[in-house]
C-alpha positions as CSV (number, residue, x, y, z in Angstrom):
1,X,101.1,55.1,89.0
2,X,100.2,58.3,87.2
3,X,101.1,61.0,84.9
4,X,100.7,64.6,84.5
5,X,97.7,64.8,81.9
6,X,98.9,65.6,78.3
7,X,96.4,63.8,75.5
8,X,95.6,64.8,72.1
9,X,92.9,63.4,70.8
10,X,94.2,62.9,67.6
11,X,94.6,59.4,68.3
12,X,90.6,59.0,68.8
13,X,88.9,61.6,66.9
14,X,87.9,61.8,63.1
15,X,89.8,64.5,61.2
16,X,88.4,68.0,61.7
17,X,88.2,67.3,66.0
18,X,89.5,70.1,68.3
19,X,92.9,68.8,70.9
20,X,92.2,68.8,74.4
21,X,94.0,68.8,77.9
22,X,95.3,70.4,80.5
23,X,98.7,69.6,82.5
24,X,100.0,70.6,85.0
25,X,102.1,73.2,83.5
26,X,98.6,75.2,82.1
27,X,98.5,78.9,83.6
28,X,96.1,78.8,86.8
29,X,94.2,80.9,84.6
30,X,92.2,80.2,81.6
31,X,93.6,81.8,78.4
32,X,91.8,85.2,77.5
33,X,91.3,86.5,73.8
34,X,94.1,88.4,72.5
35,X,92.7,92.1,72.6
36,X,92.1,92.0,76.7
37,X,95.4,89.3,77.8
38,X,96.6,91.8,80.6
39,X,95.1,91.0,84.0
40,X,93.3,94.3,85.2
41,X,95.1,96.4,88.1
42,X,92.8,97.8,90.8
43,X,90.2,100.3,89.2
44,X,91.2,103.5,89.7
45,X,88.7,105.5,92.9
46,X,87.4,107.6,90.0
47,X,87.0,105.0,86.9
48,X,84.0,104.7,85.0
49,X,82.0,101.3,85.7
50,X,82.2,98.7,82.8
51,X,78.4,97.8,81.7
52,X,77.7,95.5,78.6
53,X,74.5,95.6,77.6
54,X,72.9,92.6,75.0
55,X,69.3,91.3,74.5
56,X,68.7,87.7,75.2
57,X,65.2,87.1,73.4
58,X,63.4,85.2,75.5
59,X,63.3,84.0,79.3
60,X,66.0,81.4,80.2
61,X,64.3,77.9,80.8
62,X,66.6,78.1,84.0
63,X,70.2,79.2,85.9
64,X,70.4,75.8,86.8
65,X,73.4,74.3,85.5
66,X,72.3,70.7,86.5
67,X,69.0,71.5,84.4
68,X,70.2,73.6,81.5
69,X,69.3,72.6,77.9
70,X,69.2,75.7,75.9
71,X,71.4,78.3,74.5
72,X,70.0,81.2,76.3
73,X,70.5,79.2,79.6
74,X,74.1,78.3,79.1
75,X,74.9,81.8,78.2
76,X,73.5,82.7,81.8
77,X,74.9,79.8,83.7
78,X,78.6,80.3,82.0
79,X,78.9,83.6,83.1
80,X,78.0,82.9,86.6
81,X,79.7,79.4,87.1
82,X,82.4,77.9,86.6
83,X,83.7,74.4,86.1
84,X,86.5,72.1,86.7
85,X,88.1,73.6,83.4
86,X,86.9,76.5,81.0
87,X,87.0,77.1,77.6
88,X,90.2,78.7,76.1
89,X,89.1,80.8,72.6
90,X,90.1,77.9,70.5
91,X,87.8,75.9,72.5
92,X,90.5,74.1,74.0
93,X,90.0,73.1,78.2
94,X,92.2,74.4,80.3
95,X,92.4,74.4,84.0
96,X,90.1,76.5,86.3
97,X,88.4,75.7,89.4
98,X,90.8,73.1,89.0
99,X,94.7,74.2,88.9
100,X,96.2,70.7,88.2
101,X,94.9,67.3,86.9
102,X,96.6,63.9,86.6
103,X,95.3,60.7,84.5
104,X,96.2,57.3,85.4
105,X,98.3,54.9,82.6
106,X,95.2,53.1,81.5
107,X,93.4,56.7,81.1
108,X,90.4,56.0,83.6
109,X,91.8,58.0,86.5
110,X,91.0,61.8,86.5
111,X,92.3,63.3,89.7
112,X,91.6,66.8,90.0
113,X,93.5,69.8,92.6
114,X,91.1,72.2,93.4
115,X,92.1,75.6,94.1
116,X,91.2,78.0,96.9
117,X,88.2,79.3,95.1
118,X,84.4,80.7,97.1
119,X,80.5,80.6,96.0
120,X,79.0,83.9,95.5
121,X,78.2,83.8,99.0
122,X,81.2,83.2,100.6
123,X,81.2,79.6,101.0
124,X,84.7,77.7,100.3
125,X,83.9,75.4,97.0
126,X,85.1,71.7,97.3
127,X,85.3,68.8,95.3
128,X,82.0,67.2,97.1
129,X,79.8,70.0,95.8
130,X,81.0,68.4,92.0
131,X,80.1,65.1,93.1
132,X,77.0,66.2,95.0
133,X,76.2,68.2,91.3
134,X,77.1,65.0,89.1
135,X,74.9,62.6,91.7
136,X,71.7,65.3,91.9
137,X,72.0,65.5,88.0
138,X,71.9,61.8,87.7
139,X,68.8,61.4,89.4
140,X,66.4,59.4,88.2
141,X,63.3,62.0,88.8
142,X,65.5,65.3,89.0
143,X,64.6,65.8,85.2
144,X,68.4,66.7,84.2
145,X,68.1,66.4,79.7
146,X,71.5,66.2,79.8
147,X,72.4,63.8,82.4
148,X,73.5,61.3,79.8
149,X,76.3,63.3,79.4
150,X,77.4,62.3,82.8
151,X,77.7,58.3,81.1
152,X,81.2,58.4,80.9
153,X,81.8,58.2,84.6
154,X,81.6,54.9,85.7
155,X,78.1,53.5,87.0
156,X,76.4,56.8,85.8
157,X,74.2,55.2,83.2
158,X,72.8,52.4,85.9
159,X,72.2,55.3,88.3
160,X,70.3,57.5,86.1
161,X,68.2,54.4,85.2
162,X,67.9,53.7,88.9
163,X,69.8,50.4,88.7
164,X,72.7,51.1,90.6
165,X,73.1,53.5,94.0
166,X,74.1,57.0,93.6
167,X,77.3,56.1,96.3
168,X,78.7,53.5,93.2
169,X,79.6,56.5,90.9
170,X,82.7,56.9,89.8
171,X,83.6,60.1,91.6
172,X,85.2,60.8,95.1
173,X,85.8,63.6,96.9
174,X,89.1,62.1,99.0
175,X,88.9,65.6,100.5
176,X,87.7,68.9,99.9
177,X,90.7,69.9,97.6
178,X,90.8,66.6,95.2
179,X,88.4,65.0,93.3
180,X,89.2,61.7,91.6
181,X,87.1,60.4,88.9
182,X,86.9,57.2,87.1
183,X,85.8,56.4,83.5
184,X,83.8,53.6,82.3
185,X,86.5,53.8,78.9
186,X,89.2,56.0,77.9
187,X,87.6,59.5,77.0
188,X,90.2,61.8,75.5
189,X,87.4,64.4,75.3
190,X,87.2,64.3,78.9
191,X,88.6,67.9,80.0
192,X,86.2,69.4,77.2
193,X,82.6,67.7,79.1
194,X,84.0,68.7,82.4
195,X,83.9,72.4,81.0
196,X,80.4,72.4,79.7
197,X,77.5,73.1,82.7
198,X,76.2,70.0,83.2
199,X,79.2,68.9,84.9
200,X,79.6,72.3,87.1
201,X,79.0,72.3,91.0
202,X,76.5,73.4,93.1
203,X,76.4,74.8,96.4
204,X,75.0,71.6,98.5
205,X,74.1,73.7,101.5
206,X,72.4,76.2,99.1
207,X,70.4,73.7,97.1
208,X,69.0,71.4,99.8
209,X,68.0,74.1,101.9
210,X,66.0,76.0,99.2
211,X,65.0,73.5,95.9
212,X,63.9,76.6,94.1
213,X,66.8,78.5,94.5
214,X,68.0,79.0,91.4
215,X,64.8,80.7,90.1
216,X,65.2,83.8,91.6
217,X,68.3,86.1,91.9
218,X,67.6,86.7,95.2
219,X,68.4,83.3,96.4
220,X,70.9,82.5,93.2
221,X,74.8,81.1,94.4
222,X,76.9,80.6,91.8
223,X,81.0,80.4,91.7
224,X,81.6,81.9,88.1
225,X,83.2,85.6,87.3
226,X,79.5,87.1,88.1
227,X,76.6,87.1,90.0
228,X,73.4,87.3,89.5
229,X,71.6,90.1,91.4
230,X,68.1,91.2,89.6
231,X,66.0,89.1,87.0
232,X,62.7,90.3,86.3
233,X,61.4,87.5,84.6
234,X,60.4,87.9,81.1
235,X,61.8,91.7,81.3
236,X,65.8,91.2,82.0
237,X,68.7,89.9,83.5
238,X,71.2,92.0,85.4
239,X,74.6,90.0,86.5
240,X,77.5,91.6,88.4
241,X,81.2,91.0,89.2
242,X,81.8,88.3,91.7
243,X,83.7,89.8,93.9
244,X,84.4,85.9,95.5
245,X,85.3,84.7,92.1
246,X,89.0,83.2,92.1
247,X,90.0,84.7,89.0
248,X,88.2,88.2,90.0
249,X,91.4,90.1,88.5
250,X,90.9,89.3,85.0
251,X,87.3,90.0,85.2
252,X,86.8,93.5,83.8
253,X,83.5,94.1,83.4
254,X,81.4,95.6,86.5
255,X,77.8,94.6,85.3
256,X,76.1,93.0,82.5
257,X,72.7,93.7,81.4
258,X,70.0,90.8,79.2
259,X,67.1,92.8,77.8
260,X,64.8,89.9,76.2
261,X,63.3,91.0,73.6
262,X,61.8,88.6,71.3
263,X,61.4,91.0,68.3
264,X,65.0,91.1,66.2
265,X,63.9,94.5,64.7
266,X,63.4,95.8,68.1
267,X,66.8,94.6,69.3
268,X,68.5,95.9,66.1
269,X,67.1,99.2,66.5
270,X,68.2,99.5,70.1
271,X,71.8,98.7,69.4
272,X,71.8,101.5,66.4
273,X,70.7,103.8,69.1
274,X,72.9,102.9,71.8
275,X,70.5,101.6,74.3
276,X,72.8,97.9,73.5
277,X,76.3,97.0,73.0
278,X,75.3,93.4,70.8
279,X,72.7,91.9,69.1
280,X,72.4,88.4,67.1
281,X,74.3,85.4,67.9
282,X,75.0,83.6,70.2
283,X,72.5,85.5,72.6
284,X,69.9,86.5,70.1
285,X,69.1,87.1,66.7
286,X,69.1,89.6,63.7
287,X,66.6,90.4,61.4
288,X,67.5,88.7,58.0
289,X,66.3,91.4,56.1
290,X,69.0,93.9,57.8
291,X,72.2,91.5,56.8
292,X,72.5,92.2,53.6
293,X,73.0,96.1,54.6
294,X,75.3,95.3,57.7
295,X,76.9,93.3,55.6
296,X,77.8,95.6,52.5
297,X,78.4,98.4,55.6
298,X,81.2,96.2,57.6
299,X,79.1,96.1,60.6
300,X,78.5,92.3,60.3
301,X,80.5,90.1,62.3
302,X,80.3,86.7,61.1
303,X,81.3,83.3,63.0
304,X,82.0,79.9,61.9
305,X,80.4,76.8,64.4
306,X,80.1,73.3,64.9
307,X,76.2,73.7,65.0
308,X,73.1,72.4,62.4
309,X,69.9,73.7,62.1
310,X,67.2,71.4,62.4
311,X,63.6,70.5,62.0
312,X,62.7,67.5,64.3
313,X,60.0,65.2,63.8
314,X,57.4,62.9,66.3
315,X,57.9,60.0,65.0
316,X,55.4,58.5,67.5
317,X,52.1,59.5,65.7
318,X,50.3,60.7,63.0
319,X,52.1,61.0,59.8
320,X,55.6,61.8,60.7
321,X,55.5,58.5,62.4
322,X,55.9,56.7,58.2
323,X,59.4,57.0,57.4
324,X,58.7,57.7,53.6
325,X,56.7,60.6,54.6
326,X,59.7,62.3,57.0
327,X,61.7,61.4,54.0
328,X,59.6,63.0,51.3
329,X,59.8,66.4,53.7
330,X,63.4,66.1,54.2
331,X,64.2,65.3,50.3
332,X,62.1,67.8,48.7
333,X,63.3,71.4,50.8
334,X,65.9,73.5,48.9
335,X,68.0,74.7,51.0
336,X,70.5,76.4,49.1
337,X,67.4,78.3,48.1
338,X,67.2,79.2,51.8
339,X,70.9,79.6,52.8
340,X,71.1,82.4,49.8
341,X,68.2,84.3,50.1
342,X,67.0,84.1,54.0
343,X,70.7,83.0,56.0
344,X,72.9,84.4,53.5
345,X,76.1,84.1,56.0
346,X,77.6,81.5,55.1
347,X,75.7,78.8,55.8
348,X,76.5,75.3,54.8
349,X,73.4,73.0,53.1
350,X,74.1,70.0,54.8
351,X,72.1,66.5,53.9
352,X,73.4,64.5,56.7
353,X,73.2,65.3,60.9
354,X,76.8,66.1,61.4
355,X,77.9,70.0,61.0
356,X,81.2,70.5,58.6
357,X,83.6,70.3,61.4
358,X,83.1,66.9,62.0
359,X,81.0,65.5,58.9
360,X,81.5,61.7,57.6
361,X,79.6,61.5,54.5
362,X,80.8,65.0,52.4
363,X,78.2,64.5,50.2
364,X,75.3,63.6,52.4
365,X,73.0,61.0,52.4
366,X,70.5,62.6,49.6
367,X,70.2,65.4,47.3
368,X,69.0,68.7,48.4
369,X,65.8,69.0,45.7
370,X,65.3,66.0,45.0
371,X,61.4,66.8,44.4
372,X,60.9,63.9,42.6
373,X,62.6,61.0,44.9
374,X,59.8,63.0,47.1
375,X,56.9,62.7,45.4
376,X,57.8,59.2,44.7
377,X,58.2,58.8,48.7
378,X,55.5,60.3,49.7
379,X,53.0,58.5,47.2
380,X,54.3,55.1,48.6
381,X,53.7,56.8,52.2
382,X,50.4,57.5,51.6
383,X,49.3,54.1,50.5
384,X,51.1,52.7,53.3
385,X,48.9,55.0,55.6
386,X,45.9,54.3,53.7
387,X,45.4,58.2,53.0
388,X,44.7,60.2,49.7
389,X,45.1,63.7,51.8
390,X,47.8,64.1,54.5
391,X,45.8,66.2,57.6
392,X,47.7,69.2,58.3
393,X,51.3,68.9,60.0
394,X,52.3,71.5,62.5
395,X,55.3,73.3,62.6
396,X,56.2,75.1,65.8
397,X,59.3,77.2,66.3
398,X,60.4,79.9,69.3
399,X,60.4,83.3,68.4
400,X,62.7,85.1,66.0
401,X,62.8,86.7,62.6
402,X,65.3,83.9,60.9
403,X,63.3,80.9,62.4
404,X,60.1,82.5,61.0
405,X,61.2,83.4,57.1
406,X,62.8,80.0,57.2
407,X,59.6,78.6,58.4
408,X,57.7,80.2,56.0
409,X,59.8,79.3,53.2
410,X,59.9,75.6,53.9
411,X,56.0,75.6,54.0
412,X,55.8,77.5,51.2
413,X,58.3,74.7,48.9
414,X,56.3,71.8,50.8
415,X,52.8,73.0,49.2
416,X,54.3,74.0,46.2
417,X,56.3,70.7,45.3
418,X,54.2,68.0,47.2
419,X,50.5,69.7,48.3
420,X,51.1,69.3,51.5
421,X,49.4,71.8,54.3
422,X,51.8,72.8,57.4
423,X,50.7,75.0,59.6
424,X,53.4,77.4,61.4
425,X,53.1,77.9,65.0
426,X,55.4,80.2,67.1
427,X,55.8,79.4,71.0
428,X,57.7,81.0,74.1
429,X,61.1,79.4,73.9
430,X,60.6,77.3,77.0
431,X,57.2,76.3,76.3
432,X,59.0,74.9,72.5
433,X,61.2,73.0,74.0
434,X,59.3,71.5,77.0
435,X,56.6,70.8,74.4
436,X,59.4,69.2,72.2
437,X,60.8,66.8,75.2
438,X,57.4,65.6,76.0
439,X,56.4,64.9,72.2
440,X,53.8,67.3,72.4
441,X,54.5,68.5,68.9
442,X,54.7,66.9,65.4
443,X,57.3,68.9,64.3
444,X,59.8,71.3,65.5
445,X,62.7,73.7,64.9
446,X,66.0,73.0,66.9
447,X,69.4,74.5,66.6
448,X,72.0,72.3,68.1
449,X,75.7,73.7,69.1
450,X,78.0,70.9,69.9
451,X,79.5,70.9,73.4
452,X,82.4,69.2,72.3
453,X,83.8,68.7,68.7
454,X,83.6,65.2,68.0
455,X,80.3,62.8,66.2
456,X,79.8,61.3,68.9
457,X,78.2,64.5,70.3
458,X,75.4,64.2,68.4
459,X,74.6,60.7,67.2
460,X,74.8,60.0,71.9
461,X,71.7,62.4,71.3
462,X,69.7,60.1,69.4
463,X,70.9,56.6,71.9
464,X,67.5,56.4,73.7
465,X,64.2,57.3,72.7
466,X,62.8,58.7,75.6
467,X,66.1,59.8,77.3
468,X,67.8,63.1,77.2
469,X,67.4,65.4,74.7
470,X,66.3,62.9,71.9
471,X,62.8,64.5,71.4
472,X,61.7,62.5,68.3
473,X,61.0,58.8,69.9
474,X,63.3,57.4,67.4
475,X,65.4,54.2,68.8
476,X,67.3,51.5,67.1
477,X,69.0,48.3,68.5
478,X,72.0,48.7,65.8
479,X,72.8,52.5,66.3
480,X,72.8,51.7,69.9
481,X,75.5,48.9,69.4
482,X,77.5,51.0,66.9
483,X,77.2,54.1,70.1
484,X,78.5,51.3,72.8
485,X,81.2,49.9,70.2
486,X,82.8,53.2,68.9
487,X,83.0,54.4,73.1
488,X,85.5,51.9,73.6
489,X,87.7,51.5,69.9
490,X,90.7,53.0,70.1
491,X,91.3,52.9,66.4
492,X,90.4,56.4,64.8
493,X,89.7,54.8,61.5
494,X,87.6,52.0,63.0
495,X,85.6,54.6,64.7
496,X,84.8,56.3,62.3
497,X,83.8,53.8,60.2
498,X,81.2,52.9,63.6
499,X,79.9,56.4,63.1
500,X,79.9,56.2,59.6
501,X,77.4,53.1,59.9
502,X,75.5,55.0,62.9
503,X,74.8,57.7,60.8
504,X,73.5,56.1,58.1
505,X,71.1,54.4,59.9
506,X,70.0,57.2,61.4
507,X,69.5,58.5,58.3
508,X,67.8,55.7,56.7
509,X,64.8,56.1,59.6
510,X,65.0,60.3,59.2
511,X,63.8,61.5,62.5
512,X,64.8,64.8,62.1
513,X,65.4,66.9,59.0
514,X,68.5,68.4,58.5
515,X,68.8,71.8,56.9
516,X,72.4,73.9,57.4
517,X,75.6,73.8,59.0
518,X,74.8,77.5,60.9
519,X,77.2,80.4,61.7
520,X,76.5,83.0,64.0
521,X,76.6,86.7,63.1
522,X,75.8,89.7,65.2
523,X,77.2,93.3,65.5
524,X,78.8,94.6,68.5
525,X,80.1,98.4,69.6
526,X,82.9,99.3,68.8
527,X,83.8,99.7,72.6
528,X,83.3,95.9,73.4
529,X,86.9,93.8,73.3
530,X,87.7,90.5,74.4
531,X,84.2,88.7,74.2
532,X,84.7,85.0,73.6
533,X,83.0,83.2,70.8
534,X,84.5,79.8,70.2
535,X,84.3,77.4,67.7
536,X,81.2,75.5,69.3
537,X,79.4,78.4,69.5
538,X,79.5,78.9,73.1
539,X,79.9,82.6,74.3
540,X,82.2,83.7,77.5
541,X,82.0,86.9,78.9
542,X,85.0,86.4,81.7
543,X,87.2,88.3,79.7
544,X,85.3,90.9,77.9
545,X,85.5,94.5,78.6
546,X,84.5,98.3,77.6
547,X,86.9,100.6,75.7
548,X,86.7,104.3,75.6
């Protein structure tokens, strides 16, 4: 038997988690912000087309939803695809390719109605093209970072690992209008993974006839509110209305133009002149010298998210590879120091890897400082490494003003408090993180926005060391007990004291150094309404539109 899906997560989450679920009495439509609710009527013959123009930074690493891993990338592949549910501006799910979902009593049945909805090319969309997604991302060879996010469809894990047949997974297209999913446990977060791209379709025909088609816009098919139709690579992006889109009446906007510019001063300057309608976050960045002034002039807008601000470590060589010594780095970086005088938005020093919205341990798991817990740590690091001079530690980082003062900062307090030489490299975004998934760096910068608000987001990061998007070769038997254990309690306090435990290990073997709870801030014309900035720090341009 089953029931028209209406969960709250309440009765899993820790305090601070976002509710989730559609039923079947949601709006066929996805919420839009406030300022743009109306649908829009049939342009008038003589109306002025809609362009919003905003500077990306740096190339995408792909418009491949079942290959995304980056900000920039998601930013792209939201805007031209669209998944099973969206993303209201509260960052709750609701329906959208599909228009109604029921869950079976013991909560492991998903079964999704599709609606009549088209690919950018006029293909009919249809629940095997999510399956054929879900299976091609699961692949053990396709490369998909994020294909453990697919676990909690039953059998996924043993097909990623190539254990199990790609037929065995727990989704079924019983025909091209309903989809039926299985779990391997109750996942009351369910309707929020199915709206984050790695669980969005792809055209089957499209993909197997072309493997490189989504690397040019020329051969790009997507089923999202736009469509990609120019991207000069490293010069800009240009996406237009999708006139196939199901939803195509609430889409106001005619055309949206990515610059990617990796200088913030550049971008800046171009939005003061006119030549862009936003800069900053989430699509880019603003110099941190200019927030104090666009701040005290009103021009700043400024964002709360579930997102830290990391520097990861290889904990597979060299030096980062002694635990006292990642701790000695970690302990002895000030960041209040940084979050007043470089961020100065709002940011939260955080000494733990959870952001505020869903932190454990308020206090963190050391004091921001602590120089001399450092030195102490880094003495007994040394002897254990049979050193009296650490060799110089790299620091890489993809371009942009913030993640370069920071940088500098942090090197700065490092020689200062401990003598310790780090050199600062920048790379091409794409190059920065392929280095960083390959360990091909000793240590890097990494922001992390949490596709759905709950810890187990990003402790699932950390499961497997040379899985997903783990990037520090970390691993440990216990934390991947406590991972398996807290999927399947039911009790919210017993799960979080699973976390709570998971964490601290984590903690205790330091693979990454945790710096801030971020924000994002940007300005925007005063003619742009109805962008969408949730909570997680995800960015949906469905709804926005140009004023006069």
């Amino acid at each position: 038997m089953k029931q028209n899906l209406k969960l709250f997560l309440g009765a899993m989450l820790v305090a601070g988690s976002v509710l989730a679920g559609c039923s079947t009495s949601t709006p066929s439509t996805t919420t839009p912000p406030a300022e743009g609710n109306a649908a829009s009527a049939e342009k008038p013959a003589n109306a002025k087309s809609q362009v919003f123009r905003a500077n990306i930074v740096s190339e995408p690493s792909t418009a491949d939803p079942g290959l995304a891993k980056d900000a920039t990338s998601g930013a792209i592949i939201r805007a031209t695809f669209d998944g099973l549910t969206r993303f209201d501006a509260n960052a709750k799910p609701v329906n959208s390719v599909a228009s109604d979902v029921k869950l079976s009593d013991d909560k492991l049945v998903y079964t999704f109605t599709l609606r009549d909805s088209k690919w950018s090319n006029g293909d009919p969309v249809t629940a095997h093209d999510f399956v054929y997604a879900w299976k091609r991302a699961l692949g053990k060879t396709f490369g998909a970072e994020y294909a453990y996010q697919l676990y909690y469809i039953k059998n996924a894990k043993p097909i990623h690992e190539g254990k199990a047949n790609p037929d065995e997974l727990g989704a079924r297209a019983i025909d091209d209008k309903t989809l039926e999913v299985t779990l391997e446990n109750p996942t009351p977060y369910f309707l929020e993974l199915t709206a984050f791209y790695t669980y969005y379709p792809v055209n089957q025909k499209v993909v197997e006839a072309n493997p490189k088609w989504a690397n040019e816009a020329a051969t790009h098919v997507s089923n999202g509110p736009f469509k990609m139709t120019a991207w000069e690579h490293k010069s800009k992006i240009v996406l237009e209305k999708n006139e196939h889109y199901w939803d195509k009446d609430v889409v106001k906007l005619d055309r949206i133009e990515f610059a990617m510019i990796e200088d913030d001063n550049t971008a800046l300057s171009m939005f003061e002149n006119g030549e862009l309608d936003w800069a900053g976050q989430p699509l880019g960045g603003l110099p941190t010298d200019a927030i104090p002034t666009l701040k005290e002039a009103g021009k700043l807008v400024v964002h709360p998210k579930a997102t830290m601000y990391w520097y990861k470590m290889n904990t597979t060589k060299g030096p980062l590879s002694n635990v006292k010594i990642r701790k000695a780095l970690a302990y002895s970086v000030d960041r209040q120091t940084i979050v007043d005088n470089i961020t100065q938005v709002g940011q939260v020093p955080t000494m733990g890897m959870l952001p505020q919205s869903m932190i454990i341990k308020k206090d963190g798991y050391f004091k921001d400082n602590d120089v001399e817990t450092a030195k102490k740590l880094l003495e007994e690091g040394m002897k254990e490494l049979n050193v009296t001079t650490l060799p110089p530690i790299t620091l890489s980082y993809n371009p942009s003003d913030r993640h370069k003062k920071i940088a500098e900062a942090i090197q700065d307090q490092w020689k200062q408090k401990l003598g310790i030489d780090i050199k600062i490299m920048v790379k091409e975004a794409a190059v920065h993180l392929q280095d960083m998934h390959e360990l091909n760096y000793e240590m890097g910068r990494i922001g992390w926005n949490a596709d759905f608000n709950d810890p187990m987001n990003y402790l699932e990061m950390f499961r497997d060391g040379k899985t997903g998007n783990n990037d520090t070769g970390w691993e440990d038997p216990r934390y991947q007990e406590l991972l398996k254990q807290s999927s399947v309690e039911t009790d919210p306090e017993k799960r979080k004291q699973l976390f709570a435990e998971a964490e601290q290990i984590f903690m205790d073997a330091m693979p990454l150094i945790p710096l801030f709870t971020d924000v994002d801030v940007w300005v925007q014309s005063d003619k742009v309404k109805g962008v969408q900035v949730d909570g997680l720090g995800f960015i949906d341009l469905k709804w926005a539109e140009m004023t006069e």
